[in-house]
N, C-alpha and C positions, 0 to 999 in steps of 0.2 A: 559565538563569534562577535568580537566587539566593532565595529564599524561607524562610519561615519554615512549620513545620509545622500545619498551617489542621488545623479538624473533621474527624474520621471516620466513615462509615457509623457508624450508629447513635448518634453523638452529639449535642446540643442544637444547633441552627443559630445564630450570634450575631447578636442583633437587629441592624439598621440602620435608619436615617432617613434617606434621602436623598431630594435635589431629582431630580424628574422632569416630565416637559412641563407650563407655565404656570410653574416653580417650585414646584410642586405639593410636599410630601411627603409621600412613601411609604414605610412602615416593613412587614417581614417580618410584624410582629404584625399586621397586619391580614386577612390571610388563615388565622391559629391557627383548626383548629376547623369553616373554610371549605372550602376549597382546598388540594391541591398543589403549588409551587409549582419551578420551575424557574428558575433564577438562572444567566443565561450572562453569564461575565464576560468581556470583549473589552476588547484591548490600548488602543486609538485610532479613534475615528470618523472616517471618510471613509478611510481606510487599506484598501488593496487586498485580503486577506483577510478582513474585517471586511465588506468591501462583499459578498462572496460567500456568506458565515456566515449572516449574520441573514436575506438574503431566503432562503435553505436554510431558515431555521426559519419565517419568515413562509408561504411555501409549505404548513409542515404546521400551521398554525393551530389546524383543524379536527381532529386529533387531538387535539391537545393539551387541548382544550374536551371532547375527548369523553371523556378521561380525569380531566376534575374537574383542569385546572391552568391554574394561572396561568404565563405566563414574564414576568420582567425582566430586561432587559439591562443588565447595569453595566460602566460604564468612567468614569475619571478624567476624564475630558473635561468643562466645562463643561453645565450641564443647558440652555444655549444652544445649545452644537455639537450636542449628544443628538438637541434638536426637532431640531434642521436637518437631522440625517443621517437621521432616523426619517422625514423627510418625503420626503426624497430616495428611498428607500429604499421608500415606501410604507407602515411597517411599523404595524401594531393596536395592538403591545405594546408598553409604554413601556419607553423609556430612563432609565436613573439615574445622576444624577452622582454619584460619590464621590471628589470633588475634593480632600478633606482624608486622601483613602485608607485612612480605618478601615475601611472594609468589607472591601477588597481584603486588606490586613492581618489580618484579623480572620479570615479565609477561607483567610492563608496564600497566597496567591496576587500580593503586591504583589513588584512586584521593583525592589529600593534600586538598582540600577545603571542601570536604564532610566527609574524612573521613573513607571511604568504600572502595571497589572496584567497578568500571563499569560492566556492561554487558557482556561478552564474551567467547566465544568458540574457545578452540585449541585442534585439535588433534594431537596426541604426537605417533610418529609409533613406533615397538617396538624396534627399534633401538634408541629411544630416541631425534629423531628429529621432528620439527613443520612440521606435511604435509597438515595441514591448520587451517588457522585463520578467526577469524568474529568478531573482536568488534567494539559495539553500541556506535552510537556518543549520542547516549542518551538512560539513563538507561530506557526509558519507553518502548522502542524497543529490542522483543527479538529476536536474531537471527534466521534464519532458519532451522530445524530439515534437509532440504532433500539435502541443502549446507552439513551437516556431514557426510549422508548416504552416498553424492556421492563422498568424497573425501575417507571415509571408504571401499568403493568399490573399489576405485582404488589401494587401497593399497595390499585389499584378491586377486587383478588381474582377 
């Protein structure tokens, strides 16, 4: 995946605005201050890993809630395809388009050859910095669910 080098642990997370279910927008700043917030970025909706990833993270909901976070999921994808896979899927957490792919970009994680975004997971604390990161050197590899827990834990202390 060719990429450009995105935020570091401990750096500023870069705002985004993106359309999410209704056409809703949802921006990072809304949670400053709130919430934790977990940002799993995925390649393509309905796409066979993709299909397996996010009910893995829907599954642990209830962690996630219990450690004061929020997750969004972003992908390229139409915030059309988003609902539709979100629904399929069953999933609580929204889906985000970033169709124009600043976010992806902005994160370092868009890739010019494919098209999409990579793989990856950054949690974003509610002051608005990276307090960890995990992206896949290849989309067919999803991060680990208990790498987020335990940086989420450190954060509630």
């Amino acid at each position: 995946m060719q990429t450009v080098v995105g935020p570091n642990v401990g750096e500023q997370a870069p705002e985004f605005k993106l359309k999410g279910p209704g056409g809703q927008a949802i921006s990072l700043s809304e949670y400053l201050g709130r919430k934790n917030v977990v940002l799993v970025f995925f390649p393509l909706a309905f796409s066979p890993v993709c299909s397996h990833q996010l009910p893995s993270i829907e599954k642990e909901m209830s962690r996630f809630r219990d450690l004061n976070a929020e997750v969004l999921g972003i992908s390229v994808d139409s915030h059309f395809a988003n609902e539709a896979f979100a629904e399929r899927l069953r999933l609580s957490f929204p889906l985000l388009s970033d169709f124009r792919h600043a976010a992806s970009k902005a994160y370092g994680v868009f890739d010019e050859n494919a098209l999409y975004s990579g793989r990856a997971v950054f949690v974003v604390d509610k002051q608005g910095r990276i307090a960890y990161k995990d992206v896949s050197a290849d989309v067919r590899q999803v991060p680990s669910n208990e790498g987020i827990f335990e940086a989420l834990a450190r954060l509630t202390g």
